[in-house]
Backbone of each chain as ProteinMPNN parsed JSONL, in Angstrom:
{"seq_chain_A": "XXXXXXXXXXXXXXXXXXXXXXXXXXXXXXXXXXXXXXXXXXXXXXXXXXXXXXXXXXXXXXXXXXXXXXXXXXXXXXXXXXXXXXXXXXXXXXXXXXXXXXXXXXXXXXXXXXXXXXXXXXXXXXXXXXXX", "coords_chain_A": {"N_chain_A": [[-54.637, 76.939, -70.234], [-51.0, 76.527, -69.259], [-48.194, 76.069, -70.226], [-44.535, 75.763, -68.226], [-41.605, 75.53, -69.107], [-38.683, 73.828, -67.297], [-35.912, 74.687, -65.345], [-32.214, 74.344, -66.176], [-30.087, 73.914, -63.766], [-26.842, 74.686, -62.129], [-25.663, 72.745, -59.805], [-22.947, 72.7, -56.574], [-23.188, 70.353, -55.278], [-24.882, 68.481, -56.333], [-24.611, 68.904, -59.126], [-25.622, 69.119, -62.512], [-29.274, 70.537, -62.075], [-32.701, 70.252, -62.509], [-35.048, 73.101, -62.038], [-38.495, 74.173, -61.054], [-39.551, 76.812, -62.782], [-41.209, 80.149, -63.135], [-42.744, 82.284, -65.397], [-43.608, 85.358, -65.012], [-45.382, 88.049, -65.041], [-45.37, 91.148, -63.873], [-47.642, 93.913, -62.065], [-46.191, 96.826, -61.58], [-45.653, 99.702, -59.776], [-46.115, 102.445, -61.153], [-47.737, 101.287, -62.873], [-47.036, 99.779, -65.09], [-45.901, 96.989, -66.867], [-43.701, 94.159, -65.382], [-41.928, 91.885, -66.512], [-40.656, 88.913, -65.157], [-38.967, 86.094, -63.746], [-39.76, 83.589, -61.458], [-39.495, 81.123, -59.032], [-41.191, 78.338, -58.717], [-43.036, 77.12, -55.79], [-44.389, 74.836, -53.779], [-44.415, 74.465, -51.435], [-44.311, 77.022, -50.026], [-45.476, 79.341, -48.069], [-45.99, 81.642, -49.099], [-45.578, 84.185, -51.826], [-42.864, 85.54, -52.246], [-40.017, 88.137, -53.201], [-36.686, 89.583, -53.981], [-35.485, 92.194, -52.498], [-34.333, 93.904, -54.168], [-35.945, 93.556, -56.682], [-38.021, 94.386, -55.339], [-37.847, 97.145, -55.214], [-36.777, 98.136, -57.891], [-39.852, 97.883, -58.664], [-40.623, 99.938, -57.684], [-41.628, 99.956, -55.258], [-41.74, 101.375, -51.661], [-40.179, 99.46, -49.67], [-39.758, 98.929, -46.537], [-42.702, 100.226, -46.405], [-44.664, 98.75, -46.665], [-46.381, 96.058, -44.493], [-44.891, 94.009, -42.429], [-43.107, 91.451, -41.52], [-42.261, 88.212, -40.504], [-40.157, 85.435, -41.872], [-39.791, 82.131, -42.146], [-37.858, 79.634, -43.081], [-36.039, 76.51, -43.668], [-34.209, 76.738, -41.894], [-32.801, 77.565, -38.53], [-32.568, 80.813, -38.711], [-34.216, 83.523, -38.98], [-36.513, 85.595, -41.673], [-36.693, 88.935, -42.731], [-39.31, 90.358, -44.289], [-41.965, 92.502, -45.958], [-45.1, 92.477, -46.555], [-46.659, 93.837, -49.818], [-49.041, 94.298, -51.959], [-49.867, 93.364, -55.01], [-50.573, 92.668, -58.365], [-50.675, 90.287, -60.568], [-49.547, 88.901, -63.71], [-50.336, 85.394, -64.938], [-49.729, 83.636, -67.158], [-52.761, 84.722, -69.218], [-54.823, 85.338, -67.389], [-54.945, 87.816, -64.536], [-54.501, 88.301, -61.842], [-54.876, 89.793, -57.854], [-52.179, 89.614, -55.996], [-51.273, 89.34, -52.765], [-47.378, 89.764, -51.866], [-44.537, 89.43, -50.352], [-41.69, 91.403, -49.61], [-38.663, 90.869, -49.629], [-36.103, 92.349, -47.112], [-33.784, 92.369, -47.389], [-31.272, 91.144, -50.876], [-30.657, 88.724, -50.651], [-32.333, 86.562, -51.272], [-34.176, 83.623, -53.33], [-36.502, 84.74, -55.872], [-39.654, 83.862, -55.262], [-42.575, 81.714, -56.128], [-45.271, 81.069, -54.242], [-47.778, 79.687, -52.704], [-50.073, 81.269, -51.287], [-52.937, 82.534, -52.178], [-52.578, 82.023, -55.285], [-52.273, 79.157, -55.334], [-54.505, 77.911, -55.052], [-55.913, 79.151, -57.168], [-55.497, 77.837, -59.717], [-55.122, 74.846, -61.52], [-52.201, 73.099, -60.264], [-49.4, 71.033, -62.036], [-46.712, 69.283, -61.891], [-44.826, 68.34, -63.582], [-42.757, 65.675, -64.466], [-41.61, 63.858, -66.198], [-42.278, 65.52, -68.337], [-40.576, 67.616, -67.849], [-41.575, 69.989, -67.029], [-44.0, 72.645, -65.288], [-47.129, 72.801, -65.531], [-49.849, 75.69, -65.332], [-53.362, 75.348, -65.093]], "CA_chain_A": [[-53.545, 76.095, -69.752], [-49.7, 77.507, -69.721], [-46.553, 74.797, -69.315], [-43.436, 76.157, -68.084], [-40.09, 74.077, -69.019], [-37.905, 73.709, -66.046], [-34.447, 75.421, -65.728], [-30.996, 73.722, -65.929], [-29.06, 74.858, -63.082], [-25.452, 73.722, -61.449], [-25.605, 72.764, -58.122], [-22.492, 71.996, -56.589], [-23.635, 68.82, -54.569], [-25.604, 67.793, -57.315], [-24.143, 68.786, -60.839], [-27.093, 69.924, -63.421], [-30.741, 70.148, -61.636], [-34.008, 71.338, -63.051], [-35.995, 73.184, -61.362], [-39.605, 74.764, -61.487], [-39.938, 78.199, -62.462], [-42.401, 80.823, -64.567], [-42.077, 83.24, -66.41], [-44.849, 85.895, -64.456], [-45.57, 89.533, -65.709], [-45.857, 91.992, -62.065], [-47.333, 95.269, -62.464], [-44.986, 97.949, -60.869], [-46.274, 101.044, -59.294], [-46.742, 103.0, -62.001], [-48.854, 100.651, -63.811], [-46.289, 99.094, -66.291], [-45.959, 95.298, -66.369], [-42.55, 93.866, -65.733], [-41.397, 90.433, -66.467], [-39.717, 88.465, -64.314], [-39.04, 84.901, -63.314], [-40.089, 82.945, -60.221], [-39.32, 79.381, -58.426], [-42.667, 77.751, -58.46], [-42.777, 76.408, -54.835], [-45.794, 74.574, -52.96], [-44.064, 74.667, -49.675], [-43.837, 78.212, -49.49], [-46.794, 80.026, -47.931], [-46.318, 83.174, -49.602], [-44.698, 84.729, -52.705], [-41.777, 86.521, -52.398], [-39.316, 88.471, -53.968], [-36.521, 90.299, -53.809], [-35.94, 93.892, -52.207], [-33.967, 95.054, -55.731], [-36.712, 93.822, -57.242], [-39.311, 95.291, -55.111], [-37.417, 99.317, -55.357], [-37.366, 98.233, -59.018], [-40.966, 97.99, -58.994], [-41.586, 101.402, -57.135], [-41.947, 100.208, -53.964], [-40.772, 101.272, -50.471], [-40.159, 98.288, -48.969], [-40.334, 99.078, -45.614], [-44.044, 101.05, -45.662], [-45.51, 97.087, -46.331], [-47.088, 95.186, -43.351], [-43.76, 93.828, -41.858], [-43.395, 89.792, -41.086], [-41.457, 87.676, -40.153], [-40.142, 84.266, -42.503], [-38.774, 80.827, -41.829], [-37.483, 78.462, -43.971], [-35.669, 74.973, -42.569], [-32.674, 77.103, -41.564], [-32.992, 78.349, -37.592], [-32.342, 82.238, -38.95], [-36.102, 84.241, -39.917], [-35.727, 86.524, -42.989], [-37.394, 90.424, -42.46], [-39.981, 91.409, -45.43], [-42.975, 93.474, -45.973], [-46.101, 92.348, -47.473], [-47.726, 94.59, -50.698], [-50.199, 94.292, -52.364], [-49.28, 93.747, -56.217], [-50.979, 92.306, -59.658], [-49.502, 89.598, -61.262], [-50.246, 87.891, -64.807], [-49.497, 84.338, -64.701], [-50.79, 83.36, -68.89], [-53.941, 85.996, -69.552], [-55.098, 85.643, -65.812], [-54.449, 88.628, -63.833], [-54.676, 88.239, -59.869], [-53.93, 90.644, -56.812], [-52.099, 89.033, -54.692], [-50.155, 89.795, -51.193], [-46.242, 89.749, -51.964], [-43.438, 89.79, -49.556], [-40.462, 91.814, -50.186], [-37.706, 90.666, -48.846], [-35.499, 93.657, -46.766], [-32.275, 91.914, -48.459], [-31.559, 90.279, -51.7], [-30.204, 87.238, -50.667], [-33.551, 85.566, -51.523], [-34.553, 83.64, -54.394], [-37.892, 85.255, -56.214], [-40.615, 82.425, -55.201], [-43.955, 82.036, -56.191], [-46.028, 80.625, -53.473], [-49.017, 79.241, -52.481], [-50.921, 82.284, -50.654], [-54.005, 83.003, -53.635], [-52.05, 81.331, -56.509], [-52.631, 77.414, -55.878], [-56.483, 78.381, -54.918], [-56.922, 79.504, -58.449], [-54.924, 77.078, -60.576], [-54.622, 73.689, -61.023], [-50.655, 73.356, -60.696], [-49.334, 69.819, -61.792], [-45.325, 69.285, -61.703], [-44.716, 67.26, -64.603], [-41.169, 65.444, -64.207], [-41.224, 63.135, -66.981], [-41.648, 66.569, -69.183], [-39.661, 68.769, -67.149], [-42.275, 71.312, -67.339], [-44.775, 72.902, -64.748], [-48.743, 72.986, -66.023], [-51.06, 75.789, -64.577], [-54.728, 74.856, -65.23]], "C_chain_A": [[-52.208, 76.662, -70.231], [-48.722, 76.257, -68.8], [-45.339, 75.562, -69.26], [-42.283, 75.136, -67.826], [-39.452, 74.744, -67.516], [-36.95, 74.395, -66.391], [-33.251, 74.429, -64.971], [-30.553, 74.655, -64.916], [-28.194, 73.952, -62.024], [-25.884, 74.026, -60.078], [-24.164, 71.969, -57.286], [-22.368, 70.774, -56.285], [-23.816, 68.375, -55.496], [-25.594, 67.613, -58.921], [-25.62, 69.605, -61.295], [-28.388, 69.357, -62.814], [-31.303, 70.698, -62.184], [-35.152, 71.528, -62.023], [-37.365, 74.249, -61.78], [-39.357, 75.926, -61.294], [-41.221, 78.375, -63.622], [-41.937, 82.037, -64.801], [-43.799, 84.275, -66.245], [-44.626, 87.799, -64.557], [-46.122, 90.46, -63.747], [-45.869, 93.36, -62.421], [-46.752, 96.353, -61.411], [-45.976, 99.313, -60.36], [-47.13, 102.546, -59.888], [-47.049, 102.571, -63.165], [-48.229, 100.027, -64.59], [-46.198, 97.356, -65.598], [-44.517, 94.869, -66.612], [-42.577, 92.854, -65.638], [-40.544, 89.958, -65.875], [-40.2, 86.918, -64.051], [-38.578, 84.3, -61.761], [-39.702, 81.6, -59.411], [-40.68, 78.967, -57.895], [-42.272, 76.55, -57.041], [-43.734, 76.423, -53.824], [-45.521, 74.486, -51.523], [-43.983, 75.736, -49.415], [-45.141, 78.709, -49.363], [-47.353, 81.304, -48.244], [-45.848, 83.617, -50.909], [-43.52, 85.857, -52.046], [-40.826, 86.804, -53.194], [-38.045, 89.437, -53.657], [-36.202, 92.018, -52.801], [-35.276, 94.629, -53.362], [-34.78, 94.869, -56.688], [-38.162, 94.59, -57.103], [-38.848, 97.124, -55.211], [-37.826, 99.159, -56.963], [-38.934, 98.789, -60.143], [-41.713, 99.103, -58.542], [-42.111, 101.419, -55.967], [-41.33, 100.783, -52.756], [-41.192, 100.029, -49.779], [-41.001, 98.222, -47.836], [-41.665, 99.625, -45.015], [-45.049, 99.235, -45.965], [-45.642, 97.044, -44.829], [-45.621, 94.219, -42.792], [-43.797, 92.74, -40.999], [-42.442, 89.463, -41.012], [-41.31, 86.035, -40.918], [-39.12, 83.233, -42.063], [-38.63, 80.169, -42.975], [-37.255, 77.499, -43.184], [-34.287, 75.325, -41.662], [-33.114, 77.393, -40.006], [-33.01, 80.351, -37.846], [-34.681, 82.587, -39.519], [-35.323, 85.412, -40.653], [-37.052, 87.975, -42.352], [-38.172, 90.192, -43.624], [-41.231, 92.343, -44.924], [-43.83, 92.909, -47.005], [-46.718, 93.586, -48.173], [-48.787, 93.757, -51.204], [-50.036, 94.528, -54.168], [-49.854, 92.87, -57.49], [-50.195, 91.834, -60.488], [-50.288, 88.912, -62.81], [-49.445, 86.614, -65.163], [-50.66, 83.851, -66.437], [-51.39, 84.72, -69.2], [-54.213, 86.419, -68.545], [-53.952, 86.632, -65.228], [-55.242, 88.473, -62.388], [-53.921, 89.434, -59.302], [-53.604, 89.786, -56.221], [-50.511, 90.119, -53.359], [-48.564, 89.209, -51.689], [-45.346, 89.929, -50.889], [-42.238, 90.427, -50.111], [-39.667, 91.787, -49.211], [-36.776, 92.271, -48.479], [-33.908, 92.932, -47.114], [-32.083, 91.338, -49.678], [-30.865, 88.808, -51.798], [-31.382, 86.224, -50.247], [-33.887, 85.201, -52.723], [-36.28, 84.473, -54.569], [-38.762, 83.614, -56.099], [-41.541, 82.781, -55.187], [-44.777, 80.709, -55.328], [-47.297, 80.108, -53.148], [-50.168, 79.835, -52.385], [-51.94, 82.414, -52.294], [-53.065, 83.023, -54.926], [-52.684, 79.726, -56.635], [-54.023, 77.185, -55.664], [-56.657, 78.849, -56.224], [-56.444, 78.288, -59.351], [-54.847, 75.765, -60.11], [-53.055, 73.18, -61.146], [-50.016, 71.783, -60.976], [-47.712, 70.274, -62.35], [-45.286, 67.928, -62.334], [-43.088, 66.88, -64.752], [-40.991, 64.65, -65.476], [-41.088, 64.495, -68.549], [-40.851, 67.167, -68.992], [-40.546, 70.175, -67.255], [-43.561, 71.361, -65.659], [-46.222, 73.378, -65.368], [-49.489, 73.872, -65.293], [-52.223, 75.662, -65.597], [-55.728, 75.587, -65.037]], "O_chain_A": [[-52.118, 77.194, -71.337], [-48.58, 75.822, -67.657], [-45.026, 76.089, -70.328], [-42.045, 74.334, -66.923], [-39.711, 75.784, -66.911], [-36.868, 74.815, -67.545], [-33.229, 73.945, -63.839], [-30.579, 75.88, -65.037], [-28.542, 72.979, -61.356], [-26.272, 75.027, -59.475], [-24.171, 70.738, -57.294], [-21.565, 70.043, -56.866], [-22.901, 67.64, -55.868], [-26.129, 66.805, -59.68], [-26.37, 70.362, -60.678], [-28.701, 68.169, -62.883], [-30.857, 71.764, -62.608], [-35.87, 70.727, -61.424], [-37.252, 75.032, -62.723], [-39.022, 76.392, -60.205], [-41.836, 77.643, -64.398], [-40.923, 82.632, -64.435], [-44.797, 84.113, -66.947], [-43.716, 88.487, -64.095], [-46.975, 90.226, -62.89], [-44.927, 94.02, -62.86], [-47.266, 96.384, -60.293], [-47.052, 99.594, -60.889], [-48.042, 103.274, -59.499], [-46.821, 103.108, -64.249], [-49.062, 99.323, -65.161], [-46.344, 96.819, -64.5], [-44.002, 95.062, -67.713], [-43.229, 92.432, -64.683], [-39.449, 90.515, -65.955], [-41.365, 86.522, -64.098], [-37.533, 84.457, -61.13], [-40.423, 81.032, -60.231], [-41.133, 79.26, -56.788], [-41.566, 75.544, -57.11], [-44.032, 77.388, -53.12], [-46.358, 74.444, -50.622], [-43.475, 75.848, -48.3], [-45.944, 78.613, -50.291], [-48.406, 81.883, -47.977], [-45.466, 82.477, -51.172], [-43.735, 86.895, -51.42], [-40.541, 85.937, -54.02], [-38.426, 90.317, -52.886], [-37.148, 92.793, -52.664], [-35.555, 95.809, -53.577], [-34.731, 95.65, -57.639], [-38.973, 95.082, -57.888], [-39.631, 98.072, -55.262], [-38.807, 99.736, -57.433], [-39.171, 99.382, -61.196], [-42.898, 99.354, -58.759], [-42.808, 102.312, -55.487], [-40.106, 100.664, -52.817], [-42.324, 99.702, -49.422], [-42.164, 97.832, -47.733], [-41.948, 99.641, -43.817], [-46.017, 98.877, -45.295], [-45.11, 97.849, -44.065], [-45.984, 93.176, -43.334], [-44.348, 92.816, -39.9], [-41.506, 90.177, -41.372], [-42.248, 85.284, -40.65], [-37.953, 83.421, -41.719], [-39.487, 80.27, -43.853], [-37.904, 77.34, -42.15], [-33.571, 74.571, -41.003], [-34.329, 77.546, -40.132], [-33.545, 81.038, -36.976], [-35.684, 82.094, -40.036], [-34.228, 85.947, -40.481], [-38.057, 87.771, -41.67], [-37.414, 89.524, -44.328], [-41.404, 92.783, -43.787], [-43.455, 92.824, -48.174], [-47.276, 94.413, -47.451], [-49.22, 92.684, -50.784], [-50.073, 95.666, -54.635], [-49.067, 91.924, -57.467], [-49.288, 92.41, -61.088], [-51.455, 88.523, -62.852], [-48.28, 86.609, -65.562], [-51.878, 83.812, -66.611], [-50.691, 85.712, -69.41], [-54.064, 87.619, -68.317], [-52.726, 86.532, -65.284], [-56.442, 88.562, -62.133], [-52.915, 89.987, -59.749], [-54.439, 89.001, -55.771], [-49.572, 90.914, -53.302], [-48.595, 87.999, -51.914], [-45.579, 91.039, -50.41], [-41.776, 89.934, -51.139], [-39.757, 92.415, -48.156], [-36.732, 93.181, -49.306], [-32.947, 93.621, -46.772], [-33.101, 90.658, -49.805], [-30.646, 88.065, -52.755], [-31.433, 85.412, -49.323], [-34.008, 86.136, -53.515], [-37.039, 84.712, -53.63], [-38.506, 82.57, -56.7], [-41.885, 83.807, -54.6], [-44.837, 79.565, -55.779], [-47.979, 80.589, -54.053], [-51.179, 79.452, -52.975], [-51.388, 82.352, -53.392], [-52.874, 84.086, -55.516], [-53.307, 79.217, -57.567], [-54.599, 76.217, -56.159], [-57.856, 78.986, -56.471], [-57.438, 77.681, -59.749], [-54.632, 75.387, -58.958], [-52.724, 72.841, -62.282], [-50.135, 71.124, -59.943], [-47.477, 71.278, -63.023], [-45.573, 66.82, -61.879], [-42.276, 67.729, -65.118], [-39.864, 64.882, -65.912], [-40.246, 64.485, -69.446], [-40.13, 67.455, -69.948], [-40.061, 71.266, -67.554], [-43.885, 70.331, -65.067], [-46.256, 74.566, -65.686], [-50.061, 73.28, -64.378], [-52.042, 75.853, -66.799], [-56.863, 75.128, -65.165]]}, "seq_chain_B": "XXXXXXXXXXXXXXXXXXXXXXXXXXXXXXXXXXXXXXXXXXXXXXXXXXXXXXXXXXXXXXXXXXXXXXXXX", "coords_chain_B": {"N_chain_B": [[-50.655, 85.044, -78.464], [-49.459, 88.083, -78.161], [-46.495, 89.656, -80.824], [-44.295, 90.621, -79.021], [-44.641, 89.214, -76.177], [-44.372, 86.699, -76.727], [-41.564, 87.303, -77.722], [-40.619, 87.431, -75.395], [-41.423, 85.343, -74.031], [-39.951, 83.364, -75.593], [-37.157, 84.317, -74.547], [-37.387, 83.676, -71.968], [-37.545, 80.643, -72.379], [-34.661, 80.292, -73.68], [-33.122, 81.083, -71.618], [-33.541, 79.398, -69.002], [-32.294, 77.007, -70.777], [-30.071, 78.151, -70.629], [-29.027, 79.003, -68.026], [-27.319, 78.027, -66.335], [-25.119, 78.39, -67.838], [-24.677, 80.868, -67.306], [-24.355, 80.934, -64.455], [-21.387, 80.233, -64.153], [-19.931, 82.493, -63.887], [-21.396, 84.554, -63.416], [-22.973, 84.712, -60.376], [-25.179, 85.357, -58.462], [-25.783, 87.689, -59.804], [-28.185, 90.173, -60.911], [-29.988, 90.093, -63.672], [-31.257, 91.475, -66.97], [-33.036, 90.361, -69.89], [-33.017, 90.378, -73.323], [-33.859, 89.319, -76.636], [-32.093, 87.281, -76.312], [-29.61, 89.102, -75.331], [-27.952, 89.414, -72.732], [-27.766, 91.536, -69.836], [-26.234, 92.967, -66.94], [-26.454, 93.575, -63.841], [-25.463, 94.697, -60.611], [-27.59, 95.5, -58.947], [-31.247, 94.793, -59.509], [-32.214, 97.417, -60.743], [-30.302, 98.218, -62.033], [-29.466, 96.566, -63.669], [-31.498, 96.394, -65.424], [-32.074, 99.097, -66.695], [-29.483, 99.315, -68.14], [-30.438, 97.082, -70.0], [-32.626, 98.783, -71.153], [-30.908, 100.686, -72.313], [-30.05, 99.944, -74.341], [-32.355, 98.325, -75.6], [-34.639, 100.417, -76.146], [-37.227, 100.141, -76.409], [-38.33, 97.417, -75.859], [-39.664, 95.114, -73.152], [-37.416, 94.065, -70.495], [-36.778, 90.431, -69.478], [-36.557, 89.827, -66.392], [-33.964, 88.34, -63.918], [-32.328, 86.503, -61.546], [-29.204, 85.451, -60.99], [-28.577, 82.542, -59.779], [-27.089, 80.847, -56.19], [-24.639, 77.998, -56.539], [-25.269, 76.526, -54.761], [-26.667, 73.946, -52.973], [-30.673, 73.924, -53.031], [-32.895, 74.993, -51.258], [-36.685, 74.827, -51.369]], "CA_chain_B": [[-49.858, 85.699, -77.97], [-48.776, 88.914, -79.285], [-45.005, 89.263, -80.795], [-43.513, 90.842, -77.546], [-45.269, 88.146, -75.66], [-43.588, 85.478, -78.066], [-40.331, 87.592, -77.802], [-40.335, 86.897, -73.506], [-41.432, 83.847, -73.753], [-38.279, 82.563, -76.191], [-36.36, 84.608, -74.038], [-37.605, 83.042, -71.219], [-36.915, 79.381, -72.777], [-33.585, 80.464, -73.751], [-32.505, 81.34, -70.146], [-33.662, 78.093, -68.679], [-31.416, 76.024, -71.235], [-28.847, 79.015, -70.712], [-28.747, 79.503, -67.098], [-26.039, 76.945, -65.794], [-23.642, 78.357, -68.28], [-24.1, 82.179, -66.441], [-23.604, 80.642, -63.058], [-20.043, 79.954, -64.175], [-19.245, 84.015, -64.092], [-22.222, 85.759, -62.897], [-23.755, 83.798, -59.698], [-25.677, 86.51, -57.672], [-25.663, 89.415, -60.383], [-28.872, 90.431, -61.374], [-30.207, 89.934, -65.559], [-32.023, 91.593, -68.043], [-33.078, 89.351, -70.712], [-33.728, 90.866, -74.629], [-33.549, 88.737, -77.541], [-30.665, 86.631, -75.445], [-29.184, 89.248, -74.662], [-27.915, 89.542, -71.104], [-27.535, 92.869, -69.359], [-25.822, 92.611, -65.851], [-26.194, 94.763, -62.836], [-25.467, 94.162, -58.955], [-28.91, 95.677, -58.492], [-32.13, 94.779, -60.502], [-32.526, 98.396, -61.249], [-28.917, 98.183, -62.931], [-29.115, 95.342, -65.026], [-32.967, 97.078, -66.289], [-31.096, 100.554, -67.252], [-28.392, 98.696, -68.85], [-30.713, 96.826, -70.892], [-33.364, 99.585, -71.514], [-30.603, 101.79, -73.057], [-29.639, 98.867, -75.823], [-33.51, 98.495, -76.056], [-35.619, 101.097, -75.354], [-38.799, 99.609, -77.128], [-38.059, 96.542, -75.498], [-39.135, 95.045, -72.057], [-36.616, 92.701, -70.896], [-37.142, 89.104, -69.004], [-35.684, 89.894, -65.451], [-34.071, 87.415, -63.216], [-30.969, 86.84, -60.897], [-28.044, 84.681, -61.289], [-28.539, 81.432, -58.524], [-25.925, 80.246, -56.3], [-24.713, 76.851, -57.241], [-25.581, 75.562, -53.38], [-28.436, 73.137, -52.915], [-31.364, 75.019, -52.966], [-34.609, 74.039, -50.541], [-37.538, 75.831, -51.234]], "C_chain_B": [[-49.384, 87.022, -78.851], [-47.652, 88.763, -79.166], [-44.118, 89.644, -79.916], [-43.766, 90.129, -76.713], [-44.395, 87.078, -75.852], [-42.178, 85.761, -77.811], [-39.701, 87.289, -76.431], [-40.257, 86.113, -73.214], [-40.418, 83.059, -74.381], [-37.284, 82.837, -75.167], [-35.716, 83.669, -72.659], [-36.893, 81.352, -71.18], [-35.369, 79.449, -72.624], [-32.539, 80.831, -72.533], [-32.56, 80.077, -69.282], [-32.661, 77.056, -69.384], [-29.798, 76.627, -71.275], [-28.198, 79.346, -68.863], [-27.227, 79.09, -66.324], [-24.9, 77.69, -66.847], [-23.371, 80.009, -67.5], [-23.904, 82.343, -65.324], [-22.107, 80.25, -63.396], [-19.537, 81.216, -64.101], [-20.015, 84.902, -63.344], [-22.816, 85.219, -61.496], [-24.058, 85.705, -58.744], [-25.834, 87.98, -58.368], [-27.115, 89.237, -61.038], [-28.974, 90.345, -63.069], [-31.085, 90.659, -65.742], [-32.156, 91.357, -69.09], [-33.742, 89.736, -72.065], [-33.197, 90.155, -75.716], [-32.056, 87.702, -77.226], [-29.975, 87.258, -75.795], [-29.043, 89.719, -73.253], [-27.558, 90.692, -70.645], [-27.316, 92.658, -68.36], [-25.807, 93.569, -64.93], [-25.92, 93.687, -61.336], [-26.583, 94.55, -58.634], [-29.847, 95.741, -59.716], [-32.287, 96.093, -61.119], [-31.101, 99.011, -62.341], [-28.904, 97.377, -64.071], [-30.676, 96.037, -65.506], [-32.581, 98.242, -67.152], [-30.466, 100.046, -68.279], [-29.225, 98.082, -70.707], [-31.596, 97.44, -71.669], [-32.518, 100.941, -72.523], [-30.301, 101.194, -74.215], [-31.078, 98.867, -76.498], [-34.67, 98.743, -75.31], [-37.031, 100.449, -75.59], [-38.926, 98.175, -76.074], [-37.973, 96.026, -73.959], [-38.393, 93.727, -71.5], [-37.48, 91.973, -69.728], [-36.079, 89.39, -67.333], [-35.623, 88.68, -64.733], [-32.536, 87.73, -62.232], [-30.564, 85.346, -60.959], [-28.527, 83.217, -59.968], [-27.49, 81.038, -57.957], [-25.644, 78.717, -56.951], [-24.606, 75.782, -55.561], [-26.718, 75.114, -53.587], [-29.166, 74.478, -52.728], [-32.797, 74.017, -52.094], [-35.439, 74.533, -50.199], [-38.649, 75.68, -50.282]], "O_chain_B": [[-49.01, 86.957, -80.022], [-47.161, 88.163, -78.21], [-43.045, 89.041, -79.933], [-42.807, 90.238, -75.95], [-43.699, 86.664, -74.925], [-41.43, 84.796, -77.657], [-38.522, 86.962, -76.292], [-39.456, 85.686, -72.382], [-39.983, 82.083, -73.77], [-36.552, 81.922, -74.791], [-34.614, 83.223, -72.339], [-36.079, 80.909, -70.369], [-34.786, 78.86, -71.714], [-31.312, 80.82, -72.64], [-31.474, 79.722, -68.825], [-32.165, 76.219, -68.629], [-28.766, 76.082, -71.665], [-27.097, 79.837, -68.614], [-26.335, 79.825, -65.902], [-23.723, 77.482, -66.55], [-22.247, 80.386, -67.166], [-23.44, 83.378, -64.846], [-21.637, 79.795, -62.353], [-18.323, 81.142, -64.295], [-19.545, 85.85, -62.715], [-23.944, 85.626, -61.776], [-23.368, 86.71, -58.57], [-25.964, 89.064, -57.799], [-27.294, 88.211, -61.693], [-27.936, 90.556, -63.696], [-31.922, 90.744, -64.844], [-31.425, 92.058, -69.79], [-34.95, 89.51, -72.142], [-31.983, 90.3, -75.864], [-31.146, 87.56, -78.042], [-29.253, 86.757, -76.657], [-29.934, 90.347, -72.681], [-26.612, 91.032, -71.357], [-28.181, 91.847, -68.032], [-25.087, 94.535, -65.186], [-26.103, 92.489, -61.122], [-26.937, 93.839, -57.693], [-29.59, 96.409, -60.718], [-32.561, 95.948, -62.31], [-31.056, 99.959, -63.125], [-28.397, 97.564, -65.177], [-30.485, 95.987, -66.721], [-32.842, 98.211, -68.355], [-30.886, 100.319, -69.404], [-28.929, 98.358, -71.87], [-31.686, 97.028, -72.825], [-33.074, 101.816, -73.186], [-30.269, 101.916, -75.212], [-31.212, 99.264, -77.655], [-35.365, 98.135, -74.496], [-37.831, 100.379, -74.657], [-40.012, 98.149, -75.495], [-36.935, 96.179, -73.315], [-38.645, 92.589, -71.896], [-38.452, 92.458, -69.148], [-34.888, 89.081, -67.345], [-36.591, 87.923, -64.662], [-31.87, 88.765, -62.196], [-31.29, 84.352, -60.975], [-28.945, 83.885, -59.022], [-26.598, 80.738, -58.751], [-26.409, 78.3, -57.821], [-24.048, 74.702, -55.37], [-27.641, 75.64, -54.208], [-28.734, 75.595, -52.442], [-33.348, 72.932, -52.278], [-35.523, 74.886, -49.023], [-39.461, 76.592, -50.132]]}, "name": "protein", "num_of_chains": 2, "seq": "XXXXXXXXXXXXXXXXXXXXXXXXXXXXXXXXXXXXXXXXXXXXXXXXXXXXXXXXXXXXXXXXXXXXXXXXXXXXXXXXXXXXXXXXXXXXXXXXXXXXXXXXXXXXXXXXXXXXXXXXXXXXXXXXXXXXXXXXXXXXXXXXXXXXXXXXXXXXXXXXXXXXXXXXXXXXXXXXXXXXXXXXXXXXXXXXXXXXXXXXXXXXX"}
């Protein structure tokens, strides 16, 4: 079991919100594990991240599987699904990643073979996220 | 946990109760996160450099700045 506190962050509408993230280890291309933090989010059907974090990690973007994303906005965002090893606690998973072809995306960790292994509970009265 | 483990995971904490004050300067600039401190690039591979030459031994906690618009994931 691994709880992740929430993060303060200004919004101008809204003043100080907390929201779910983690704190998820991704190994890079040539095998090293980099740390980085995510927006834990059950509406999203995929993980994504990034495209300065996917060059970071040694990828070419563009040789991924090449999709197409919506959000609630009318616009679709470009990425490229890899194929990339994440450690969320001890547990290490492959899973399918999107890399965004701009970086005007937050890093989100998604649903796709994440909420199938874990039990994820969104604890508000702690401010923390539980996987299981 | 081992102590580099321990050292990500404070870091980690410490960015969450720290973040709102680096959206007042940095909103959209990339971080690298070592012992709080912050290393800043316009591209993740900038703010990693930055903080890999302060500490080489050391891998940092990457993240990027948020705007301060609603957000709806």
């Amino acid at each position: 079991m691994i709880d992740y506190s929430w993060r303060e962050e200004l919004s101008e509408a809204l003043g100080k919100v907390s929201r779910p993230v983690a704190e998820i280890h991704m190994k890079d291309k040539h095998n090293n594990w980099r740390a980085i933090t995510m927006y834990i989010d059950s509406g999203a059907d995929i993980s994504i991240i990034s495209r300065s974090f996917g060059e970071l990690f040694g990828h070419h973007v563009e040789k991924g599987r090449k999709i197409r994303l919506k959000g609630i906005s009318a616009e679709h965002l470009i990425a490229y699904i890899h194929k990339v090893s994440i450690l969320i606690g001890k547990s290490e998973v492959e899973i399918e990643i999107a890399i965004a072809t701009s970086d005007n995306v937050p890093n989100i960790l998604g649903r796709q073979q994440i909420f199938n292994l874990f039990e994820i509970q969104f604890k508000n009265k702690k401010a923390c996220t539980r996987f299981i | 946990m081992v102590p580099e483990e321990k050292r990500k995971h404070r870091d980690f904490e410490w960015l969450n109760k720290n973040m709102h004050k680096l959206q007042q300067k940095h909103v959209g600039k990339f971080i690298a996160v070592v012992n709080k401190h912050v290393s800043i690039g316009t591209t993740a591979i900038e703010a990693y450099n930055k903080s890999k030459a302060m500490f080489p031994k050391q891998e940092p906690l990457l993240d990027v700045v948020p705007s301060r618009e609603c957000l709806l994931l």
